[in-house]
ChimeraX commands (.cxc) that place a marker at each C-alpha (Angstrom):
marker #1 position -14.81,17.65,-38.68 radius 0.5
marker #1 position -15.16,17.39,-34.80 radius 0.5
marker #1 position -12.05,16.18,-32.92 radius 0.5
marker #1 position -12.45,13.39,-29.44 radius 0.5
marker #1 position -10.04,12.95,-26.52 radius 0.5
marker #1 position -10.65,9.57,-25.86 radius 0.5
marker #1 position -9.75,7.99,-22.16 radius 0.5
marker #1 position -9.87,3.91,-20.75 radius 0.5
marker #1 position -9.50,3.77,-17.22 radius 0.5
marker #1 position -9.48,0.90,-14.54 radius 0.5
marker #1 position -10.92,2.29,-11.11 radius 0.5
marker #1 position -11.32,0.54,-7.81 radius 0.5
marker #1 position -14.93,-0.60,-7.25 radius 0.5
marker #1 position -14.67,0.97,-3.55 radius 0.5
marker #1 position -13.84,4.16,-5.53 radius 0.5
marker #1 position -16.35,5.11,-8.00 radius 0.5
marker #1 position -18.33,7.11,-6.61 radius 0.5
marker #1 position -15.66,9.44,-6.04 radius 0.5
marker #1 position -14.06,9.15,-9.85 radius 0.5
marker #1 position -17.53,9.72,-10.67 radius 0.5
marker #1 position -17.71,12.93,-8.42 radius 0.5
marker #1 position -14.26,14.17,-9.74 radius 0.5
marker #1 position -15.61,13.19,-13.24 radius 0.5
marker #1 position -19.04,15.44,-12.79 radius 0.5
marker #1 position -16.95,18.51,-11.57 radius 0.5
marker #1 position -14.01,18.39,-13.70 radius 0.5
marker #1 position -16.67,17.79,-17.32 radius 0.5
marker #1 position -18.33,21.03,-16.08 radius 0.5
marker #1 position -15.06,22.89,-16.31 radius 0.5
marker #1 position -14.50,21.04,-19.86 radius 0.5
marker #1 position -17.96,22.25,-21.07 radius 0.5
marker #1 position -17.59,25.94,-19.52 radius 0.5
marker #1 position -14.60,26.20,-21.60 radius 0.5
marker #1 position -16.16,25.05,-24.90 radius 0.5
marker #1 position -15.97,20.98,-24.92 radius 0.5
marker #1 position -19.12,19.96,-26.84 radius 0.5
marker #1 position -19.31,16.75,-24.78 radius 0.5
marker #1 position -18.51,15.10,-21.66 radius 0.5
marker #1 position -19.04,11.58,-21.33 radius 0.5
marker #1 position -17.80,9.00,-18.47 radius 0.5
marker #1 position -19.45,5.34,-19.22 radius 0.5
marker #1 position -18.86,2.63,-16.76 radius 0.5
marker #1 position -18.56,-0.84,-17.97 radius 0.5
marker #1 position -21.33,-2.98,-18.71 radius 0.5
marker #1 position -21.01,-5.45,-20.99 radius 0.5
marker #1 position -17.11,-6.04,-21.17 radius 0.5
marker #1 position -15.61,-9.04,-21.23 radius 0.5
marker #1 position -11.90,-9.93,-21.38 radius 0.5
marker #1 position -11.34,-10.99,-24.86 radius 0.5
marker #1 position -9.03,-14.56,-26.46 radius 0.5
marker #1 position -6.13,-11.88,-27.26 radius 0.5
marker #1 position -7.16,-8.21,-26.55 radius 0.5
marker #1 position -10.54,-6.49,-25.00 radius 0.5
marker #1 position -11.06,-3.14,-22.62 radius 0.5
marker #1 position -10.19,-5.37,-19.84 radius 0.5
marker #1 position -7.03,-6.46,-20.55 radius 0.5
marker #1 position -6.14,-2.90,-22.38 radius 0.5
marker #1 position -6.17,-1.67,-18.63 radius 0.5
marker #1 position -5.01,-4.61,-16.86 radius 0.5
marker #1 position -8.42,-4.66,-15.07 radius 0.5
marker #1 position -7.98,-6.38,-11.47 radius 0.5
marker #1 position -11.26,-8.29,-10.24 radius 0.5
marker #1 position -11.68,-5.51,-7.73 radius 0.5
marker #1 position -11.94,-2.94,-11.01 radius 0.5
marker #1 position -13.98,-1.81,-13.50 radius 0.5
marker #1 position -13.06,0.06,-16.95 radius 0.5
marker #1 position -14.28,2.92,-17.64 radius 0.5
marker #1 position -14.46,4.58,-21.00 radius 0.5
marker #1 position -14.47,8.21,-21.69 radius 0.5
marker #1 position -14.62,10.46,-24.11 radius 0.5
marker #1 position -14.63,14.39,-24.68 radius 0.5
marker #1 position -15.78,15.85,-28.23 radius 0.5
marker #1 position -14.21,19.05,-29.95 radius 0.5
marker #1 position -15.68,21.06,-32.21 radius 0.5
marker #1 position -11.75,20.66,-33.93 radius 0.5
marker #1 position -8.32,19.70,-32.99 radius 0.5
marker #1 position -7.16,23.28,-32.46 radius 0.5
marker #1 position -10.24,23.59,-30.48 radius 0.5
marker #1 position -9.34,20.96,-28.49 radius 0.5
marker #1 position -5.70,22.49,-27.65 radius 0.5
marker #1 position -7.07,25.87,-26.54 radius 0.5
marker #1 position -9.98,24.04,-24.34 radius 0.5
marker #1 position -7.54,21.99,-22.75 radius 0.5
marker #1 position -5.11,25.15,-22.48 radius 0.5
marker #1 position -7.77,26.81,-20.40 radius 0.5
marker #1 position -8.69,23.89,-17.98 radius 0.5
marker #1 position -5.13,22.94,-17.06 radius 0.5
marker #1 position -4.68,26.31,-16.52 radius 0.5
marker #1 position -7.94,26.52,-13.95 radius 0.5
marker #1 position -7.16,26.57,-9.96 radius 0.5
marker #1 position -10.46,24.81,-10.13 radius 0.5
marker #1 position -8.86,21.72,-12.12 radius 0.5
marker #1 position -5.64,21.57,-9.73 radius 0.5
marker #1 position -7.88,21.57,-6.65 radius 0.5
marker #1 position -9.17,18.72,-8.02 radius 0.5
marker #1 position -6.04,16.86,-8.52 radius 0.5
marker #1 position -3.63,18.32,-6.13 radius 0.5
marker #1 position -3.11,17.14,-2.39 radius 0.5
marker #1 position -5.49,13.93,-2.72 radius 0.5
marker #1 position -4.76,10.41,-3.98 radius 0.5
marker #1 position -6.41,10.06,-7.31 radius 0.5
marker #1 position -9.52,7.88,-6.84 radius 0.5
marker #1 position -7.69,5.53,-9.86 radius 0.5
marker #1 position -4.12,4.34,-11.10 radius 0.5
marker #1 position -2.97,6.95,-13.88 radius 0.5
marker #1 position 0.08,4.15,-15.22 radius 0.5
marker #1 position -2.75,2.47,-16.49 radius 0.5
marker #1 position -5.05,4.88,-18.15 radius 0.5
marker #1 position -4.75,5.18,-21.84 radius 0.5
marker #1 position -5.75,7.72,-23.86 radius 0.5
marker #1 position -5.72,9.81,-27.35 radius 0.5
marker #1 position -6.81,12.30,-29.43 radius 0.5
marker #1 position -8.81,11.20,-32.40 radius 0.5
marker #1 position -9.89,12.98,-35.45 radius 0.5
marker #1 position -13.40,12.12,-36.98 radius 0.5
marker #1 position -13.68,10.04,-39.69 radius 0.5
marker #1 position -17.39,9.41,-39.90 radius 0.5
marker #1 position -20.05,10.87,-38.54 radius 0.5
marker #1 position -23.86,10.97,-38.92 radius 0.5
marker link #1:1,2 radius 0.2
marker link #1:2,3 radius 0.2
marker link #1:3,4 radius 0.2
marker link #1:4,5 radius 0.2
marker link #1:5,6 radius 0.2
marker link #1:6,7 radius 0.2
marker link #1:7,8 radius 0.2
marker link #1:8,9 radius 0.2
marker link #1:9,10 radius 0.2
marker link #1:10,11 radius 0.2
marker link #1:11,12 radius 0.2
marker link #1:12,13 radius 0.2
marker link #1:13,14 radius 0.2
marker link #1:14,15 radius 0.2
marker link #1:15,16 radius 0.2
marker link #1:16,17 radius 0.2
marker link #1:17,18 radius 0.2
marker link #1:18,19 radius 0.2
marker link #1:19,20 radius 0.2
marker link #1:20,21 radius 0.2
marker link #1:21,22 radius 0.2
marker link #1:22,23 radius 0.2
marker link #1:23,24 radius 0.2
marker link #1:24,25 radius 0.2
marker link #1:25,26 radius 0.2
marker link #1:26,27 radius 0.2
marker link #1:27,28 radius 0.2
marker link #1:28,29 radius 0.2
marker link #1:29,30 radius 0.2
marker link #1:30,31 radius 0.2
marker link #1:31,32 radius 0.2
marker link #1:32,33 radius 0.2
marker link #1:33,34 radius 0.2
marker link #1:34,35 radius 0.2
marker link #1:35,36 radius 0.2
marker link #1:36,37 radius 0.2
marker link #1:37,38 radius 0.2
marker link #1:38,39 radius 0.2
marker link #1:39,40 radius 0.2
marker link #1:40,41 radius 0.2
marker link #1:41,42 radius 0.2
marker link #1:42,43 radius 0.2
marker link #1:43,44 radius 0.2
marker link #1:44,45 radius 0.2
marker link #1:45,46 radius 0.2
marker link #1:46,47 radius 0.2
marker link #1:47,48 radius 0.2
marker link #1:48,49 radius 0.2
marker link #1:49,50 radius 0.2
marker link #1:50,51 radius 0.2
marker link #1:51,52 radius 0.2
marker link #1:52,53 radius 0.2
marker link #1:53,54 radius 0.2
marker link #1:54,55 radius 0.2
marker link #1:55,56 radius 0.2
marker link #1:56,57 radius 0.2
marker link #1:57,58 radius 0.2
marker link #1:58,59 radius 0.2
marker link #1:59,60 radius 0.2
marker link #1:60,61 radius 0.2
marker link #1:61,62 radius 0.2
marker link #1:62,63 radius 0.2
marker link #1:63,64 radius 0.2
marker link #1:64,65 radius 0.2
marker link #1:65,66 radius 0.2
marker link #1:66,67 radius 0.2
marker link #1:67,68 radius 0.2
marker link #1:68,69 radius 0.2
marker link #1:69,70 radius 0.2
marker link #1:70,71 radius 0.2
marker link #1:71,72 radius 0.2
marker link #1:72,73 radius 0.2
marker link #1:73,74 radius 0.2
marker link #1:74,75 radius 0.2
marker link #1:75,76 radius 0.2
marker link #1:76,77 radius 0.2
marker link #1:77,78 radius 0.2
marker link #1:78,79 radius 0.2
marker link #1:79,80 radius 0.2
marker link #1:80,81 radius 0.2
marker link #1:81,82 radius 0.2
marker link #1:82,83 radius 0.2
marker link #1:83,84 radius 0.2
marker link #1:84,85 radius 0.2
marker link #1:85,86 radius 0.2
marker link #1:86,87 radius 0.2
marker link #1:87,88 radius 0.2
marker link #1:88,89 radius 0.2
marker link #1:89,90 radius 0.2
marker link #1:90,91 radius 0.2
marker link #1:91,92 radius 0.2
marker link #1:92,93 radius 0.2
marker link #1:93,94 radius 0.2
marker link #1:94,95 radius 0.2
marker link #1:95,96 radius 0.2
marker link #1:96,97 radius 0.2
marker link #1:97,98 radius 0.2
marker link #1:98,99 radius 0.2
marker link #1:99,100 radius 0.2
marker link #1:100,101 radius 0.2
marker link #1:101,102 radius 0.2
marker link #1:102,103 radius 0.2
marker link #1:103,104 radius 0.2
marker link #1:104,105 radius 0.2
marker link #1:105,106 radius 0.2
marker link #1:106,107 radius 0.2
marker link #1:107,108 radius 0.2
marker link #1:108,109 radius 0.2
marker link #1:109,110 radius 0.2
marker link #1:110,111 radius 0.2
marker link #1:111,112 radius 0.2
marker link #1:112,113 radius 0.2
marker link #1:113,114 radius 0.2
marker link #1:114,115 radius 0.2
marker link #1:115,116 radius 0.2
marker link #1:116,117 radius 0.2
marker link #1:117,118 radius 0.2
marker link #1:118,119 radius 0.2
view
């Protein structure tokens, strides 16, 4: 069964485009190294909730907008050695390193998640 890292993120409004842009480069280096999918999906239709919703998960400021991602596997040990390999890539750290990430990592959440169902 296929394995999914799965990601919630608040990001600055003023800052999208530039998650987006570190989102586009850094899912190419996920898919070179054998991801099966790469998905970043900005909020739509998400609305805080009475006691819990993807809002509130992140702590979403007006100024913010969730976004929900998700990377598929073909299995969990796939998973580890793809991730291995892109941590490992100079491409990855010039990504990260020496800038001010374009959102506020104490409030991402994330997982790994095997599959249950799938059709």
């Amino acid at each position: 069964m296929s394995y999914v890292d799965g990601f919630l993120v608040p990001v600055p409004k003023s800052k999208t485009e530039q998650y987006e842009q570190m989102a586009r480069e850094s899912g190419k280096i996920w898919m070179e190294f054998g991801a099966l999918s790469f998905r970043e999906c900005r909020a739509d239709d998400v609305k805080p909730g009475k006691w819990t919703s993807f809002p509130q998960a992140v702590d979403l400021k007006d100024d913010e907008v969730v976004y929900f991602s998700y990377i598929t596997y073909k299995s969990r040990a796939d998973r580890d050695a793809v991730n291995e390999k892109v941590m490992a890539d100079p491409r990855m750290a010039a990504l990260i390193e020496g800038q001010e990430l374009p959102f506020d990592g104490k409030r991402l959440i994330f997982g790994g998640f095997e599959t249950a169902v799938d059709f």
